[in-house]
N, C-alpha and C positions, 0 to 999 in steps of 0.2 A: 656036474658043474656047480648046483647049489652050495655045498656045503667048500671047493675049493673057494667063490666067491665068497661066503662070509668067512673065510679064513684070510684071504684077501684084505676086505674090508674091515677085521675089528684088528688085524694086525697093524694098519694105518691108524685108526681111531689109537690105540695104544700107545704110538707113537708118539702121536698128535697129545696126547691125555698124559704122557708121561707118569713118573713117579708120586710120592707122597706131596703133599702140598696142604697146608693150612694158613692161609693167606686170611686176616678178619674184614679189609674188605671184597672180600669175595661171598656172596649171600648163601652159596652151597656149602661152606665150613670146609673142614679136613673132605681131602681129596684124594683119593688114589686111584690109577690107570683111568680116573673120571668116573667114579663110582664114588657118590657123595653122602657124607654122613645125612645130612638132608634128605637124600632120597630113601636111603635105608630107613630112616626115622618114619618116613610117608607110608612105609608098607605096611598090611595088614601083620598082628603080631608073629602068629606064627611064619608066612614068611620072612618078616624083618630077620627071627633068629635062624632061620635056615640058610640065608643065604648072608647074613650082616654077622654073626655072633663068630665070628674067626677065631676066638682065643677062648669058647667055648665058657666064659664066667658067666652066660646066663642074662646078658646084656647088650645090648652095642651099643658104640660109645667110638671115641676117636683111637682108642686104640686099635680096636678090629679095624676101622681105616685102615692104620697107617700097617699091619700085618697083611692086610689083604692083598692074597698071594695072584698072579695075573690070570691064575688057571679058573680062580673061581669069578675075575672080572669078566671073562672068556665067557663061562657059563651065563650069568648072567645077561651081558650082548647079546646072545643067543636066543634066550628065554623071553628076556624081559621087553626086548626089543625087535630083534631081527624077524624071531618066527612070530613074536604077538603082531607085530605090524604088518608080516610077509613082504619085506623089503624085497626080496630078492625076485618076488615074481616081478618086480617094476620093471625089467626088460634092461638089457646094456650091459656092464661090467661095473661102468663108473660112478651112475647114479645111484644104485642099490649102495654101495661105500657111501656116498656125501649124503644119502639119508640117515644110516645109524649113526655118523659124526654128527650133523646136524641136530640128531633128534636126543642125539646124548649129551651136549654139549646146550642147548637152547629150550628142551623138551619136546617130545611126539608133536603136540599140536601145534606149536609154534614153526614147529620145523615142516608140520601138512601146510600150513597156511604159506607159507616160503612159497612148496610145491605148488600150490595151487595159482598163486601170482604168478609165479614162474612161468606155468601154462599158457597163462595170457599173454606174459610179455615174449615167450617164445613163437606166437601167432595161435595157438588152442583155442580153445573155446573160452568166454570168461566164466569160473567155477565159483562157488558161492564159498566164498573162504571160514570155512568152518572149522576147519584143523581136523577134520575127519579124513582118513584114507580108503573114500569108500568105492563104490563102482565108479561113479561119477568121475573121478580124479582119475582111477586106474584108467579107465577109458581112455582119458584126455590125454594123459601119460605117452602113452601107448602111440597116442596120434601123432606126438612133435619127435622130431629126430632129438636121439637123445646128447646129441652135441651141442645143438642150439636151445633143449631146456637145460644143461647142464653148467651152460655159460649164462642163462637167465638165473637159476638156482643160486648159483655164488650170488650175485650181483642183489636180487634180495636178502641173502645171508649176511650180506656186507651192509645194508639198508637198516637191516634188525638190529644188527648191532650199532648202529650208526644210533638209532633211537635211543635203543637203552643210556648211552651215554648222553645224547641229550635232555635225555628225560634227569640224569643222574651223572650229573657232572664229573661226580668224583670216581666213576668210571672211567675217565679219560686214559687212567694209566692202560688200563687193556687194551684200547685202545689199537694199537702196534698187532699187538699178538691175535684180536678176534679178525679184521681182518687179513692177516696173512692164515689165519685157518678159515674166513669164508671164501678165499680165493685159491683154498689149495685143492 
């Protein structure tokens, strides 16, 4: 069941993440399947060119973006995320998927700390919100049915994004689009 679940789940994220996108106010730069020039920039060298240098010049840059074929966003999800985090032991079908969206779309800890509010507001325990996904959190996870943390989960998803834009007004245009992805 593991691996049909993250097939499951980066097919949605993909969905969700769509095509090419280089929007300048958006902070992650050129975008594709949600795999951001930004993020590839963050990696250590030789990863950045192993999994970032698509057109093989010995660089990344916007154009491996906007070439980045979905086979190797797949990989990635996979790697960078899915097994580094072990999303898929979280228990359920549905929440393992709105963690790798969550955590691709907002980052890893931003997207634990989600989960770990979520815990609370779903009756859990209160967890020390540190954006770590560690025993502590699994534990908790594990305790709340995962339909009522999973309707806690959006509902801070929708909260974070709620911030960002008032912290940053001119985010307003996302707006529409972050919540209809922290409610999907």
């Amino acid at each position: 069941m593991g691996d049909s679940l993250f097939q499951t789940a980066v097919a949605t994220l993909l969905r969700h993440e769509g095509g090419f996108v280089d929007d300048p106010s958006d902070p992650g730069g050129a975008t594709r399947w949600g795999v951001s020039l930004r993020w590839l920039l963050s990696l250590e060298p030789g990863l950045r060119a192993e999994l970032g240098d698509v057109d093989g010049d010995g660089d990344v840059d916007v154009e491996d973006v906007r070439r980045l074929p979905p086979e190797r966003a797949v990989e990635i999800y996979r790697r960078e995320w899915w097994d580094r985090y072990d999303y898929g032991s979280l228990g359920g079908s549905l929440l393992p998927a709105k963690m790798l969206e969550l955590a691709v779309n907002i980052g890893p800890k931003a997207a634990h700390r989600c989960l770990q509010r979520a815990v609370r507001a779903a009756g859990g325990p209160r967890l020390v919100e540190d954006g770590v996904l560690g025993p502590a959190t699994r534990k908790a996870v594990a305790a709340v049915p995962e339909a009522q943390l999973l309707a806690a989960l959006k509902s801070e998803a929708a909260g974070f994004y709620r911030e960002i834009i008032a912290r940053r007004p001119a985010f307003e245009r996302f707006r529409k689009g972050w919540l209809e992805r922290a409610y999907s």
